[in-house]
N, C-alpha and C positions, 0 to 999 in steps of 0.2 A: 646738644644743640649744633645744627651742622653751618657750615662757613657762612653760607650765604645769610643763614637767618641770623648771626650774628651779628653781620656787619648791617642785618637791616636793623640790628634792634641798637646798633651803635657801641656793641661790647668790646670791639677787636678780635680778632683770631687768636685761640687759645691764652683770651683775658690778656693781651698785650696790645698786635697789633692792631691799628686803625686806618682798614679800609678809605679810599677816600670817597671811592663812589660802587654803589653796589648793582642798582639797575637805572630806570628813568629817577631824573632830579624835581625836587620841587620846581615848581612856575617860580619862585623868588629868588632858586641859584646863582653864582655869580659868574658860573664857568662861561667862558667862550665857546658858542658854536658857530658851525659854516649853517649857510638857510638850509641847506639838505638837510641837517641833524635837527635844525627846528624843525621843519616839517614833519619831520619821524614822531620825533618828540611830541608834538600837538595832534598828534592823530595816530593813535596805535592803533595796529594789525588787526584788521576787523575779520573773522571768518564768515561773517554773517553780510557784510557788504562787497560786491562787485568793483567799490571804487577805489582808486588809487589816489588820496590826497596829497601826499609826499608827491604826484607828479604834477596834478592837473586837481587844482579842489573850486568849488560853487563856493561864492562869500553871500551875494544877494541872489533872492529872489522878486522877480515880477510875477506875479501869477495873474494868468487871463480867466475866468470859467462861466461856461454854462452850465445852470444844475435843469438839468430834464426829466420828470417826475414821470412821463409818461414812457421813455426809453429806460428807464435808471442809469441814464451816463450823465458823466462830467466830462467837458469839453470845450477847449482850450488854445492856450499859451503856455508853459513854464519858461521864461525868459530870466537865463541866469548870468549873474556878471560872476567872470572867472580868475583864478589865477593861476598861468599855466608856468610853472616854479621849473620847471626842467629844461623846455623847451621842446616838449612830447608834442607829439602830430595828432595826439586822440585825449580825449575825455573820458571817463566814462560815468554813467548813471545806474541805480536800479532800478527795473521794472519789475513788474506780474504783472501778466494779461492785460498790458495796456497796448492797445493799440498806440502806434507812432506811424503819424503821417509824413511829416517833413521837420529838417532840422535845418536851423538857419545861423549864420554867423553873422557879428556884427552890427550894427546902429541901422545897417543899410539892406540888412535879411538879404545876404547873400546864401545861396543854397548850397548845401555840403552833403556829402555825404556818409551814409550813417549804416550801422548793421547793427543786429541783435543776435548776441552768443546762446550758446546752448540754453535751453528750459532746463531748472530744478524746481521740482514738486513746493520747497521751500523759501529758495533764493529766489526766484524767477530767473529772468533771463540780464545780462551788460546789454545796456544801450550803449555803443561803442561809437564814438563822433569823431569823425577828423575836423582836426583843428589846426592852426599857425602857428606859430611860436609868439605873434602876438595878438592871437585873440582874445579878446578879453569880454567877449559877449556871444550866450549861445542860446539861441529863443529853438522850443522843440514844440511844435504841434501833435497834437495827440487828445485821443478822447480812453477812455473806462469803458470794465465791462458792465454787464450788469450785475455780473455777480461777483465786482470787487472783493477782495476778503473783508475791508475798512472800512466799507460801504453798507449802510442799513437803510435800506429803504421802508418805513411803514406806510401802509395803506390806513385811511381815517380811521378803521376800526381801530384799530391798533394804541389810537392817540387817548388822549386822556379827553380830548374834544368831540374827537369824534366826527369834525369836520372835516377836517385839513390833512393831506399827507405830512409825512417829515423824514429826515434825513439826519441820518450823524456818521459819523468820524468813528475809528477808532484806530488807532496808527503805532500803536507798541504793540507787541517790538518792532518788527522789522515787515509793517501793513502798509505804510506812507506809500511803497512803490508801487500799490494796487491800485491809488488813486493820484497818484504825482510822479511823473520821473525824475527822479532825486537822487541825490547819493547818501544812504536810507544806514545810516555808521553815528551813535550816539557820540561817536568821537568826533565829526563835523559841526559846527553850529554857522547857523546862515542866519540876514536880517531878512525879510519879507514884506512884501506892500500886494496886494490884491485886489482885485475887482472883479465881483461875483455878481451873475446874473440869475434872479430868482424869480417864481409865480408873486404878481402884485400886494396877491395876498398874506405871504411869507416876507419872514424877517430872519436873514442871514447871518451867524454870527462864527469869527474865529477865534484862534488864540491869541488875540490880539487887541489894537485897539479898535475898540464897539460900540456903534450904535444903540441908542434904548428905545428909538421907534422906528415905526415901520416908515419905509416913504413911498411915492404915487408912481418911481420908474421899476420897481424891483432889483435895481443894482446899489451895489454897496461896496464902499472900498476901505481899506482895511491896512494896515500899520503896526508891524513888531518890531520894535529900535533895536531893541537888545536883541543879539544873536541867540537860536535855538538851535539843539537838534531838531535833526528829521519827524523824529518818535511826538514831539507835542506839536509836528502842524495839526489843525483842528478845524472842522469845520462841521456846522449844524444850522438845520433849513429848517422852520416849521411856524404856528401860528405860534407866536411869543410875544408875552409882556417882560416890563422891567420893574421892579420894584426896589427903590432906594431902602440900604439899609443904614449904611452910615457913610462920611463923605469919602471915602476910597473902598465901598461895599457894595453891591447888591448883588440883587436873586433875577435871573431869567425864567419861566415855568409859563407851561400853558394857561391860561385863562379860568382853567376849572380844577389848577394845582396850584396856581400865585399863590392864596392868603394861606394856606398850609406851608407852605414853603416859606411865606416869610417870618410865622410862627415859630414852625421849626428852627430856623437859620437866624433868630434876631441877635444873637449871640457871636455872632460874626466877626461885628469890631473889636466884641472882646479879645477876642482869640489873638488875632491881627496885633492888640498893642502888648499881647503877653506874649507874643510872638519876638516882637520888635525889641524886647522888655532885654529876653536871651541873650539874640542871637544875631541884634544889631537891624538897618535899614531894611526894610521891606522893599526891592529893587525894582517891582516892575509894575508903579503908580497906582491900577488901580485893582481890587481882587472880589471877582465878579461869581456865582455860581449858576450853571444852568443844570437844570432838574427833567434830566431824561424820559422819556416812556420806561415802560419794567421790563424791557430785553434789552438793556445795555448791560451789559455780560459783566460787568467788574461795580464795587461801591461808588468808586468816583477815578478822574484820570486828570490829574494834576496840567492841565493845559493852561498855559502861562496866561494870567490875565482872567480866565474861563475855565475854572472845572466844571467836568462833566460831571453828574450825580446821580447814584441808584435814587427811584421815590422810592424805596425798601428801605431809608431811613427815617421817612415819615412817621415815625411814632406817634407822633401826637401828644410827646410827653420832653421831646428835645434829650433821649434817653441814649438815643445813637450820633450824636453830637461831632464826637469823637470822631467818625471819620472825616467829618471837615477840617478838624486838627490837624488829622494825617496832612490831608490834598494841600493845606495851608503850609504845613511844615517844608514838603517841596517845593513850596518855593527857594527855599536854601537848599535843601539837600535832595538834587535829582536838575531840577530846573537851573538852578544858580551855579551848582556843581553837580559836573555829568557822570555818571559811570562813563569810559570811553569805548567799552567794549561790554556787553550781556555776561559776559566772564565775571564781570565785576559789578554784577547786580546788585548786591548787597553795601554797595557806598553811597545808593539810591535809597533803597530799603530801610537796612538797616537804622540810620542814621535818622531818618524818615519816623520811624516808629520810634525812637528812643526821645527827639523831638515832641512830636506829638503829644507822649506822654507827660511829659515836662511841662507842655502846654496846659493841659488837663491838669496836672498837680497845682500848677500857678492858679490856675482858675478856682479846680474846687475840691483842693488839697490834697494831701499826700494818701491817705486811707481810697480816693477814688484812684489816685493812679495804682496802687497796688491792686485795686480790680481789676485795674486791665492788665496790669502782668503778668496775677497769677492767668487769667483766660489765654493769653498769647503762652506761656509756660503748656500751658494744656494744648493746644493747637498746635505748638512744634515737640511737644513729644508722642502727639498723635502721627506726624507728618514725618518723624524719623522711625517710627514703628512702623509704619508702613511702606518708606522705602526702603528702611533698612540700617541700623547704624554704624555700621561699617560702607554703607556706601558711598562712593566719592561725593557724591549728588549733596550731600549731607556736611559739606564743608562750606565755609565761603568763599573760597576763590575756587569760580568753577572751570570745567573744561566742557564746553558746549558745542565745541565744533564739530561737524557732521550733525548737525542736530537742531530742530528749532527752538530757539530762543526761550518760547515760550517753555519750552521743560523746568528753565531754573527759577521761573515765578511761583516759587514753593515758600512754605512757611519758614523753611531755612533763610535767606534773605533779609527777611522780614524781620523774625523773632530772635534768631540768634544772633544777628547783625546787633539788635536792639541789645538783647544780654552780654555780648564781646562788650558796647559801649558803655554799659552798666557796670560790666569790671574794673575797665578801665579810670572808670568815675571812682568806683569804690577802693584805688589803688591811688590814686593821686589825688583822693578830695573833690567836692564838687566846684568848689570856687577856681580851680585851677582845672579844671578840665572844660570850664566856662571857657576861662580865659581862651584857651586852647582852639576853640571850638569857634570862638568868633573869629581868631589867627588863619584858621584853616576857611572857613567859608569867607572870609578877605583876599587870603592871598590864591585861592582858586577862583575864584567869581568869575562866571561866564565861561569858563573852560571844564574842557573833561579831565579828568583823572583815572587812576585803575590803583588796584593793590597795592602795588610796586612803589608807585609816590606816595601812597596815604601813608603806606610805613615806615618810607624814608622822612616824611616828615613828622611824623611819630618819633623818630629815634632824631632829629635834629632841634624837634621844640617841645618834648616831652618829657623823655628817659635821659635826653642828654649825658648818655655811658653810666647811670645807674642800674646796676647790673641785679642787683634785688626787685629793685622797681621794675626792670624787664621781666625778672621772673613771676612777678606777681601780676603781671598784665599777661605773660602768655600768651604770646602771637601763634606759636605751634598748634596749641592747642584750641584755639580757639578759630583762626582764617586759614590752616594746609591740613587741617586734621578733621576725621568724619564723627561724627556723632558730637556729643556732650563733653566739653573735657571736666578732667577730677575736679577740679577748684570750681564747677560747678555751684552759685549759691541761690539754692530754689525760692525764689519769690514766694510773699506769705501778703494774707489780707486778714488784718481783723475785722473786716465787715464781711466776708466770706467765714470766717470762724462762726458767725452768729447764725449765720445759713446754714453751718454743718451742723449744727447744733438741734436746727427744727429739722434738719431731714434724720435724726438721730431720735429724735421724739416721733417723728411720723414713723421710724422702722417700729420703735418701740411701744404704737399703738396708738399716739394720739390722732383723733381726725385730721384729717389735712384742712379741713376747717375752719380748725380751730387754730393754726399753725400762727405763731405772730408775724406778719409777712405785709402788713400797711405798708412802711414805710421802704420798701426792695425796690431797686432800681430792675432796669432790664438785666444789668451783669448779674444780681447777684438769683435774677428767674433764672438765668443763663444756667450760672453754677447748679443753683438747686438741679432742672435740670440735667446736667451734665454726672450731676452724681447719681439719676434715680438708674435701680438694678436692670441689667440687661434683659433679664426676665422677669416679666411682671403680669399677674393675674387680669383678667378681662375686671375686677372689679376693683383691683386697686386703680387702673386708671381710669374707668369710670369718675371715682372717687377724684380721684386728683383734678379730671375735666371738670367735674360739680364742680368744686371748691376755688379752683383759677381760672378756668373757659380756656385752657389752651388750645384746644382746639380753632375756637374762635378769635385768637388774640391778634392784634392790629400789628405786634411787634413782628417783623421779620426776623429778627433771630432766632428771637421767642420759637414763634414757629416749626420754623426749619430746625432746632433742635429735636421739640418734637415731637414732630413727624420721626425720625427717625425711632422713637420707641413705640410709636403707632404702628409701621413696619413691621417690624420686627416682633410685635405682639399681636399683629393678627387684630388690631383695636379698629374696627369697619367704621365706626362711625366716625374717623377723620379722614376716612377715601375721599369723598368730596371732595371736604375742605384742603386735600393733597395735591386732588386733579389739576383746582383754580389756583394752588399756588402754583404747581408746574407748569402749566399751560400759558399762566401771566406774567410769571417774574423770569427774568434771565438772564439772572444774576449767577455765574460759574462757580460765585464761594457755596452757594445753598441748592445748585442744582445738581453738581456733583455726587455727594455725600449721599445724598436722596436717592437716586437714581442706582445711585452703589449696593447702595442696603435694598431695593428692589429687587435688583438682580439677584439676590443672594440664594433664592427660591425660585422652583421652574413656576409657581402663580405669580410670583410679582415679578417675574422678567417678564411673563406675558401682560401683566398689569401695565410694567412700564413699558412695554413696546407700544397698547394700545395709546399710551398717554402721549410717547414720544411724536408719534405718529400725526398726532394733531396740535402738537406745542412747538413741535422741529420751526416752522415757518415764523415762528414770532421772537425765535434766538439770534442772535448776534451771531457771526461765521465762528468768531474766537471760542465762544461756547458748544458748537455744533462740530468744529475740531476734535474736541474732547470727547464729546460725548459720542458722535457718530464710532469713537475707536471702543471706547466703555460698552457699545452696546451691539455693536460688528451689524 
């Protein structure tokens, strides 16, 4: 164990000495700093941001906007109140491709001037401002392109209405600068107030606090007390209802998705007080969800006040539930407590899923949360097999510089962030890792963090120089090291045992029919599934289609599983039904995988170019990222 990890883990140097400080301090330190060392300290080294908050950091925003359906721009105000900590003559902001018209200082819009640094492909370009030493107000004019990366414009078809155009957001990681100039660093957090002009028709909503009706000017303003980062400003335009679920709940959705969605989502408050139940206060009053078109590229996007949501959890069975868990759970871990830097993905992620599950177990007990861990177990030793398990990518503390952000939103993050915390649970007891847990999401609330302090606080209110107990939690092996470590303990489901069972009786002859398969949730079709042979005769799936309609099944998972043995077998009669799920959903977790196993063959590269070709226009940019490189 070498120096530094010792003193994070609080052992001393060669089991003696005791370090007093190894990297950054927890928020609840007692040491004395100069403001230069707080500012460091509350805003680490962003590679993925332009701004310098240690010199010159935005605390509020005023946002002015136009949303214009017929240009696809947004157009504006960003008027920031500042704190300029050094006495620097410049600011700086991030863009992409935003135009900037003029910049103004102070209550009295004195004009200044302003430049913009080099374009990168990734970062965009410094909005670089000269400023005073006491200015403390910088309002920037500027409008968007049309083809924001953050920006989704549909045309009616597109909607579930079929009337109305609509507009969403999407702003993680590092998108907010496509359509706000900002200083775009999960290590910033700012408060916000807005005022958004929209079509009469439309009803405007952000991450914030929100109207449930529409009104007769089309403008609408807007209120977030508590500071955020960049990554959850949020915004979405379109025909919307509201439907009350419980008194700090509801559901946004079109008009011709409301009563499905409120179906689906009645389980809401539950969740919320088995939330509360954990992991203490639920901080930002009230937690609302809106239910996107099927090209919002990701399941949901934890926007304060306002998640975003795939309908591709529509089940109609409340069977994918679970991911409102997740978006829920962020509200503590991501929202409440920030990763500070994309490096440190995974104290968003991770903690996030381990959460969730917790959630899930509280609800509807310990045998369902084992279904999802063994399904996440499967997902990240999919996701290390093929990037490799010796790869750095493959640890949790990552190194992402020179690189976008989006590379480390891997199942790594997610799942093994989720198993590190599950060790650690199984090394110190669950009631003491509660305890723990509500320590940590208190004494960080409202601020970011990175590695560095979760483990210094790890080794100040956990291990406390128990040096067994550090061996058994395993920091090495589990946040600087790639792949799987030894102490590895594989998640098991006995309600997955009962599914191994009948896919054991189906190799062994019995009809799929006949299979005992009533009472299976979606996880445990999922697994079945997941286990049927990579090669399989045109009549065994036949057979299978007879007996469950996967072909025709309303589950997105369902589905998108698969499809991928439709693929790969050559089984024509789910081409169709592959086309309209490609062509309609676009969603990155199910479009991906898809589109992979296409190409794998010079017919289904040609299959999936003709399909791309006509689905490309209904993706979100963050999925067409992807895949435009997937398919060259």
């Amino acid at each position: 164990m070498n120096v530094y990890l010792r003193c994070l883990l609080g052992l001393g140097v060669a089991g003696s000495l005791q370090l007093a400080s190894c990297s950054t301090q927890p928020a609840n330190n007692n040491q004395t700093m100069t403001e230069e060392q707080s500012a460091v300290e509350a805003a680490p080294v962003d590679v993925h941001s332009y701004a310098r908050p240690a010199e010159a950091v935005a605390q509020h925003l005023d946002l002015n906007i136009a949303v214009n359906f017929d240009q696809k721009v947004l157009s504006g105000r960003a008027a920031y109140q500042i704190e300029n900590k050094t006495g620097t003559d410049q600011i700086i902001f991030d863009t992409r491709n935003l135009q900037i018209e003029k910049v103004y200082l102070g209550d009295a819009l004195e004009e200044t001037t302003f430049r913009l640094g080099d374009s990168d492909p990734t970062l965009g370009q410094p909005l670089i401002v000269q400023i005073k030493p006491d200015t403390r107000k910088v309002t920037i004019q500027y409008s968007t392109s049309p083809d924001a990366a953050a920006l989704q414009w549909l045309n009616p078809q597109q909607t579930a209405g079929k009337q109305h155009p609509f507009l969403f957001t999407q702003s993680q990681a590092i998108l907010a600068r496509t359509w706000i100039p900002i200083q775009d660093s999960p290590g910033i957090r700012i408060t916000y107030n807005a005022n958004v002009k929209v079509p009469k028709e439309l009803l405007a909503l952000m991450s914030a606090e929100n109207p449930t009706t529409k009104n007769d000017t089309g403008v609408y303003s807007f209120e977030m007390k508590q500071p955020i980062p960049s990554y959850l400003m949020a915004l979405s335009v379109g025909d919307l209802t509201f439907r009350e679920i419980g008194p700090q709940t509801g559901i946004y959705a079109e008009p011709a998705t409301i009563d499905a969605a409120a179906y689906e989502f009645a389980e809401m408050d539950k969740m919320l007080v088995a939330a509360e139940k954990l992991y203490g206060k639920y901080r930002w009053d009230q937690y609302d969800l809106l239910v996107l078109p099927p090209s919002f590229p990701f399941g949901g996007m934890e926007n304060p006040r306002l998640t975003f949501v795939t309908p591709t959890v529509l089940a109609k069975d409340r069977s994918l539930t679970s991911l409102i868990a997740h978006e829920l759970a962020h509200s503590w871990s991501g929202n409440l407590v920030t990763n500070g830097t994309w490096n440190d993905f995974w104290l968003n992620e991770g903690f996030t899923v381990y959460f969730e599950r917790r959630i899930m177990e509280e609800l509807y007990g310990k045998e369902y949360a084992d279904m999802l861990n063994v399904l996440g177990y499967q997902d990240l030793t999919n996701t290390i097999e093929e990037i490799g398990a010796s790869h750095p990518d493959t640890r949790l503390k990552l190194d992402l510089a020179g690189r976008d952000p989006d590379e480390g939103l891997t199942d790594i993050a997610y799942e093994k962030g989720n198993f590190f915390l599950r060790n650690v649970e199984r090394a110190v007891g669950r009631e003491r890792f509660d305890a723990f847990l509500n320590n940590y999401f208190s004494t960080f609330a409202f601020q970011s963090t990175n590695t560095d302090k979760f483990l210094n606080f790890l080794r100040s209110e956990l291990i406390k120089g128990d040096e067994e107990l550090a061996q058994k939690i395993n920091v090495e092996g589990w946040v600087f090291s790639p792949g799987l470590p030894e102490d590895f303990v594989k998640p098991t489901s006995s309600r997955f045992a009962k599914v191994e069972e009948a896919y054991q009786s189906w190799q062994s002859g019995t009809p799929a029919a006949q299979l005992n398969t009533a009472d299976w949730s979606s996880h445990e079709w999922l697994h079945f599934i997941r286990m049927l042979p990579e090669q399989m005769s045109q009549q065994q799936l036949a057979e299978l289609d007879r007996a469950f309609n996967f072909t025709n099944s309303g589950n997105a998972e369902v589905l998108a599983a698969w499809f991928l043995h439709a693929i790969r077998n050559n089984y024509t009669t789910a081409d169709q039904a592959l086309e309209t799920f490609l062509t309609n959903v676009g969603r990155r977790k199910f479009l991906v995988p898809i589109y992979r196993e296409l190409i794998r063959t010079p017919e289904g590269k040609k299959k999936a170019l003709a399909i791309y070709a006509k689905a490309r226009p209904n993706y979100h940019a963050v999925s067409t990222v992807t895949l435009d490189d997937l398919l060259k």
